[in-house]
GUVO-545363 format. One record per residue (C-alpha): residue in one letter; x, y, z. Coordinates in steps of 0.001 Angstrom, whole numbers, padded with zeros to 6 digits. Each point is the difference from the previous one (the first is absolute). Layout:
BEGIN
{"a" {X Y Z}}
...
***
This chain:
BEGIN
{"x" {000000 000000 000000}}
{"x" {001457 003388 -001029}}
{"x" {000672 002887 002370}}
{"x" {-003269 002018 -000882}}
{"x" {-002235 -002792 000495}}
{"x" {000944 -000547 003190}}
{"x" {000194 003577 000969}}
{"x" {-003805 -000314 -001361}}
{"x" {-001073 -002680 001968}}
{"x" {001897 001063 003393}}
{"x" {-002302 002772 000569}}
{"x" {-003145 -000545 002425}}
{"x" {-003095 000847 -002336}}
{"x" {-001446 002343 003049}}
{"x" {002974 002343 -000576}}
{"x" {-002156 002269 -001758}}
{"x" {003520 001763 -001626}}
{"x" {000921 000100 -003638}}
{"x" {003686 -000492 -000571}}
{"x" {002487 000737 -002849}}
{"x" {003090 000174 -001218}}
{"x" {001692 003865 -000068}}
{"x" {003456 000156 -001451}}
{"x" {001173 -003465 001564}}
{"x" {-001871 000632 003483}}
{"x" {-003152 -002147 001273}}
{"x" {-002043 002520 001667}}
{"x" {-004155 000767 000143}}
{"x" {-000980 001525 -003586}}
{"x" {-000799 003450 002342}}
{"x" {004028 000968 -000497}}
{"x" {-000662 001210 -002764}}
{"x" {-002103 003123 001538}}
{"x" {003341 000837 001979}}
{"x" {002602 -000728 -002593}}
{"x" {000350 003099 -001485}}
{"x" {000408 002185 003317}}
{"x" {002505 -003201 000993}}
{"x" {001470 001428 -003051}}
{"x" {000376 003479 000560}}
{"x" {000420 000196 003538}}
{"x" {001768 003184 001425}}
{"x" {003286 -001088 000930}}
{"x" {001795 002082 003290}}
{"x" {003366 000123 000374}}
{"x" {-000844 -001068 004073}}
{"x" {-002068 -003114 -000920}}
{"x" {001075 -002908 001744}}
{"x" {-001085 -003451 -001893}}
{"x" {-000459 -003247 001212}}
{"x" {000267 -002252 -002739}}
{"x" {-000623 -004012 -000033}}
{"x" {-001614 -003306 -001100}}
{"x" {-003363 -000552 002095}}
{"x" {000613 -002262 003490}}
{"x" {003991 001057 -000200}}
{"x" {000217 002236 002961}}
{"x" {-001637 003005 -000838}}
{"x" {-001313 000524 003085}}
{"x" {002479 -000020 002554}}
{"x" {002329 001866 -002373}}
{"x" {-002551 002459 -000262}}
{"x" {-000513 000359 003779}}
{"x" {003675 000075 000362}}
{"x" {001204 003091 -002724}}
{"x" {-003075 001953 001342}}
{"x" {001275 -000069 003296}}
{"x" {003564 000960 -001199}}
{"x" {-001586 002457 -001973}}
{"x" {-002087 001514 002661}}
{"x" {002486 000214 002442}}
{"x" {-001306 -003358 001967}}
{"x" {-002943 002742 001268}}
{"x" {-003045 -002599 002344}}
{"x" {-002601 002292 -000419}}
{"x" {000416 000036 -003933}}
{"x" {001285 -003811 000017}}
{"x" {-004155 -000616 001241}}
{"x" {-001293 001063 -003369}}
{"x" {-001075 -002956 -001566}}
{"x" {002409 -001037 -003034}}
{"x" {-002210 000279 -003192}}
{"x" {-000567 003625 000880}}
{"x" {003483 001632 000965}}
{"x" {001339 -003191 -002664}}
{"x" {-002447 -000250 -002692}}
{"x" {-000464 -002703 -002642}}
{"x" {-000054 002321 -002946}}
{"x" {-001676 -002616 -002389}}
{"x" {-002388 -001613 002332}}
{"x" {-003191 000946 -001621}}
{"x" {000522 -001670 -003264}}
{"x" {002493 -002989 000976}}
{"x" {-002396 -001717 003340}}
{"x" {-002834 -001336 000602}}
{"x" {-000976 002649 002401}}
{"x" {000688 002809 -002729}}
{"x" {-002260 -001634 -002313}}
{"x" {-002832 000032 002363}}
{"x" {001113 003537 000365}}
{"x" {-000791 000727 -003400}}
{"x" {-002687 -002440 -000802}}
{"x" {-002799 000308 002693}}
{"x" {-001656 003065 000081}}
{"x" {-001233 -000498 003889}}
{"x" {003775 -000401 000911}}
{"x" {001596 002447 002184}}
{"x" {003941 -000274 000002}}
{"x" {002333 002367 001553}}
{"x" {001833 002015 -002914}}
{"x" {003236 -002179 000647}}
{"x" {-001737 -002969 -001235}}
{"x" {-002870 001367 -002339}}
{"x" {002151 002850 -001722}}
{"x" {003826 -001320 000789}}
{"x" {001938 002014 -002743}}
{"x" {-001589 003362 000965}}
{"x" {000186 -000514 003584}}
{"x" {003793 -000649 -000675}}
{"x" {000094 002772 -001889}}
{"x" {-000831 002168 002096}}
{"x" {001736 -000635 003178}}
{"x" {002273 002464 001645}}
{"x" {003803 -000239 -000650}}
{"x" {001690 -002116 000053}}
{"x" {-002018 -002783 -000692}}
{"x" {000679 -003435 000759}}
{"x" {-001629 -002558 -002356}}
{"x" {-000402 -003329 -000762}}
{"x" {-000528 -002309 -003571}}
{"x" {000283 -003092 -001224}}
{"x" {000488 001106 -003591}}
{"x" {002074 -001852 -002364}}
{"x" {002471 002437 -001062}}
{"x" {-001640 000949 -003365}}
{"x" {-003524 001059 001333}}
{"x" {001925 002123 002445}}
{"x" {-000810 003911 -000314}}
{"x" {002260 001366 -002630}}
{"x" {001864 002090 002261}}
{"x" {000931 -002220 002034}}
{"x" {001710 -001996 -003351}}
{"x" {001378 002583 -000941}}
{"x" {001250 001301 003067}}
{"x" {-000758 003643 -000897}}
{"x" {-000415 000528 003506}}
{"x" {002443 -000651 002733}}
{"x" {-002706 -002557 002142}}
{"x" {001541 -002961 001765}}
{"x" {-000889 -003140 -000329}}
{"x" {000488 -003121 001899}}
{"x" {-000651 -003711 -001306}}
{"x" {-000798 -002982 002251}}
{"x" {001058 -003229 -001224}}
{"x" {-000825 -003333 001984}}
{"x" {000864 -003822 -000960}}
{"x" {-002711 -000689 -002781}}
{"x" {-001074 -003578 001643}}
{"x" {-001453 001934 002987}}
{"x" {-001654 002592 -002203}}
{"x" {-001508 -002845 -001480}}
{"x" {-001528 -001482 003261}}
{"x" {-000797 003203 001024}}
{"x" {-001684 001237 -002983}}
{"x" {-001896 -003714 -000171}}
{"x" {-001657 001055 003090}}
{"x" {-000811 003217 -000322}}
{"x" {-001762 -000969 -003281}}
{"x" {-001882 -002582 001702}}
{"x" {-001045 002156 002911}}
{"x" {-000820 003439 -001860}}
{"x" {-000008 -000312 -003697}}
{"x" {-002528 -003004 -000518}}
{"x" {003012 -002980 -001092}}
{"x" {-001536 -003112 000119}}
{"x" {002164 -002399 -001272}}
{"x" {003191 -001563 001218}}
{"x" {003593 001044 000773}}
{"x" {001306 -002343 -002718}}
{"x" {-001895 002124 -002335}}
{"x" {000813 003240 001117}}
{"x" {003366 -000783 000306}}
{"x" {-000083 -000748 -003823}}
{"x" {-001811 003938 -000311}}
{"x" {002521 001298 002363}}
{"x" {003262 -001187 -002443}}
{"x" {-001910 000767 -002734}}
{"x" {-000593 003652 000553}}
{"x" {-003981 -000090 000200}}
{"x" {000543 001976 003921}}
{"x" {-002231 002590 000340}}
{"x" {003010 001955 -000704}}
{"x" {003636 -000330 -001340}}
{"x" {002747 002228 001422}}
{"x" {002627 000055 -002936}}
{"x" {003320 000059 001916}}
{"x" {002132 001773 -002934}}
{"x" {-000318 003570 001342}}
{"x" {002584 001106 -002020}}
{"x" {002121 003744 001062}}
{"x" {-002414 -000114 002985}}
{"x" {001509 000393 002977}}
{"x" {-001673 -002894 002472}}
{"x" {000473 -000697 003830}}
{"x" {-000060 -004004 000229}}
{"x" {-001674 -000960 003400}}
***
């Protein structure tokens, strides 16, 4: 059986979520309505960017260069992360985000319904967080017009595998076995891809 049929027959039927395929990355068909912002996103030469595969330490590494950036302040530390951290593509790459977009009676707080323009418009400097491969990044940041760091996390692929596996099965509707998704894991059919040929671009390996 090839790779797209059993990426077909993985998901639960209830999952109520249309997927595709947008320039090599598996993600619900709304990306598209955020693409183009993803795009053009405003670039600062303070930005701070968190940059990884899904279930590869994002999270901690987050927590841990806000704190450094932030001068270790408690009383800041107790915002919760996807605020002071955001997910800049969240609306149109999870489940959550599609709901977002999709159910009119749905009320979302802007970091989850309206993640690029909430990113957008935080105060400098801005900390952020994607799990863009590196050609659906915005084009500044390619390009490096701007001065922005950014810092990769990298983690053993076997336990981003296991990881991923259950996170799939507990939030994303994956009903079918690890064998299988093991096979769409090596085979690139992730919800996303991070390319790891940023070329000229400075990276912090964590």
């Amino acid at each position: 059986m090839d790779l797209d049929n059993i990426l077909s027959l993985s998901i639960s039927p209830e999952v109520p979520i249309r997927y595709m395929n947008y320039h090599g990355m598996f993600v619900p068909d709304s990306y598209q309505l955020i693409a183009d912002s993803i795009e053009n996103f405003q670039i600062r030469d303070d930005d701070v960017w968190v940059c990884s595969f899904p279930k590869a330490g994002t999270t901690w590494t987050q927590e841990m260069v806000w704190n450094i950036g932030n001068n270790f302040d408690p009383n800041m530390a107790k915002t919760p992360l996807p605020i002071k951290f955001p997910f800049v593509e969240f609306t149109g790459t999870t489940t959550t985000g599609w709901i977002s977009l999709n159910k009119a009676d749905s009320i979302f707080p802007d970091h989850m319904s309206k993640s690029v323009e909430y990113a957008a418009n935080l105060p400098s400097p801005r900390f952020l967080k994607t799990h863009l491969p590196f050609n659906l990044l915005p084009r500044q940041l390619r390009t490096r017009e701007k001065k922005s760091k950014m810092i990769y996390v990298a983690r053993n692929p076997k336990d981003v595998c296991i990881s991923y596996y259950h996170h799939y099965k507990l939030l994303e509707g994956y009903c079918s076995t690890f064998e299988n998704f093991s096979k769409l894991f090596l085979g690139d059919k992730g919800k996303s891809s991070i390319n790891l040929n940023y070329n000229n671009v400075q990276l912090t390996f964590i």
